[in-house]
N, C-alpha and C positions, 0 to 999 in steps of 0.2 A: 442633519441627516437622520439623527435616531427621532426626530421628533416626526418626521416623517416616513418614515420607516413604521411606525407605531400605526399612525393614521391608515394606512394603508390594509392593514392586517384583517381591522375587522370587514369592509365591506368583501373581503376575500374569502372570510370566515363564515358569511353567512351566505354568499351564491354559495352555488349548486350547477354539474355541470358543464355545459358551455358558457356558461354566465362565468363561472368562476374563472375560465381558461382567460378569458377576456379581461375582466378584472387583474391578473396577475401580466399578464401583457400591458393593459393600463398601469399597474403601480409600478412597471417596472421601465417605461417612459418617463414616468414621472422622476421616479428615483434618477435614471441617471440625467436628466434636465439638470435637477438641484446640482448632481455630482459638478454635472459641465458648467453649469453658472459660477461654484465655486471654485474649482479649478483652472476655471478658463478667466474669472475674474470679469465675468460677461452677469452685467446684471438683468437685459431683459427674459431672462429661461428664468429667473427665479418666480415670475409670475406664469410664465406657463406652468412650470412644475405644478406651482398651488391650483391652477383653475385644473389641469390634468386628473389631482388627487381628487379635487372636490368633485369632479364632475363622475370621479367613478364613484363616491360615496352617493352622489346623486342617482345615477342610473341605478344602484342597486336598490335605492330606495325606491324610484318609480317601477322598474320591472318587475321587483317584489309585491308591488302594489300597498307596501306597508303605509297605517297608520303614522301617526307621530310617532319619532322616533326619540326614545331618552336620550341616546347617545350625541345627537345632532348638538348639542351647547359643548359637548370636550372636542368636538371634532372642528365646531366652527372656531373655539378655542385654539384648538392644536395648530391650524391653518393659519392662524393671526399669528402667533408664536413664531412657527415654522419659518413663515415671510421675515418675521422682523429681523430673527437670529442672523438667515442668510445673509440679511443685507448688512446688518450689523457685519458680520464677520469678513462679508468686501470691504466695508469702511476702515477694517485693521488691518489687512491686507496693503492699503496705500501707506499705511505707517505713520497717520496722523495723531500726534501723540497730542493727547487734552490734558485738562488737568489733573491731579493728581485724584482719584475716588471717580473719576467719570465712567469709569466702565462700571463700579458695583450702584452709582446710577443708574446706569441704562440697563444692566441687569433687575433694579427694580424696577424700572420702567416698564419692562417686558414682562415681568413677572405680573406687574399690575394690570398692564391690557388685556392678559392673559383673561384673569379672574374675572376682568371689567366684563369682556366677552364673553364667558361661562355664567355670570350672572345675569345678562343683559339676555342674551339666549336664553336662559332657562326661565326668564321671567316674560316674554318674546310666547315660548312653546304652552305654560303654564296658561297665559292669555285668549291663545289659540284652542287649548284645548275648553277652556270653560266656556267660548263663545263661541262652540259650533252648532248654532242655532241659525234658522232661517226665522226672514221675518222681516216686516217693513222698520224694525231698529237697529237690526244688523245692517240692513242699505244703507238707511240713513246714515249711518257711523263708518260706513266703508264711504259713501260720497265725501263727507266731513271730512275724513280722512284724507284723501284723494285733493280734493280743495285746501288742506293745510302746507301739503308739499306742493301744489303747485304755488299757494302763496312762498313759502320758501324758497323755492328757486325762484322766480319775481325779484325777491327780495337781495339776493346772492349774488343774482345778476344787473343788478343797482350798484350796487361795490358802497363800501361803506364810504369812499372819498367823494363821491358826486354827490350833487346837492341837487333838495328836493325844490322842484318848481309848482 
């Protein structure tokens, strides 16, 4: 909850207005989603809750019309976090006891994706920002791009147990 609770704060902090009235209506769906997921022990609200949060940190950034935003790597952070904890904390709810140190496992576990995801984003936005150039090698490398994940999914959808003919 407080990690969402957090999240929510700033796209509230910077509308203005009726943007803002809206925003705090948004996080306050979102919040009790989480509540009721946890509560009710109903896991599929814990993903509305996260697309609810993210989608107001979204609109305030298109309606603001802002550039790249720094914040956008803790927040995509925060949301991975937010998700896992929840689900994490149904799974100790059923009272399935693991081994002995498996929860300061999986507390690093979260704590890792965390960072993985603040990194990965911040390296993601640092990308974006030095390649905002138009120009026949920006296409070329968005097509490129575009043809590597479609090989990908090709590839994904093969399954690693079928055999190539």
């Amino acid at each position: 909850m407080a990690c969402l609770g957090a999240l929510v704060v700033l796209p509230i902090a910077r509308a203005s207005g009726s943007l803002q009235l809206v925003e705090i209506r948004l996080a306050a769906v979102g919040l009790v989603a989480l509540v009721t997921a946890l509560v009710l022990g109903w896991a599929p609200l814990i993903p509305v809750a996260i697309v609810i949060v993210g989608g107001e940190y979204a609109a305030q950034l298109a309606i603001d019309d802002s550039g790249l935003d720094s914040a956008t790597p803790a927040s995509a952070a925060g949301l991975l976090v937010t998700a896992e904890l929840a689900y994490w904390s149904l799974e100790e709810r059923d009272g399935a006891c693991g081994e002995e140190g498996t929860g300061l496992r999986l507390a690093a576990l979260v704590a890792g994706l965390g960072v993985a995801t603040l990194l990965v984003t911040s390296a993601l936005l640092a990308l974006v920002d030095a390649a905002r150039t138009t120009g026949l090698v920006i296409d070329l490398l968005g097509a490129a791009a575009a043809a590597a994940v479609l090989f990908a999914i090709v590839l994904a959808a093969r399954g690693p147990g079928r055999a190539r003919h």
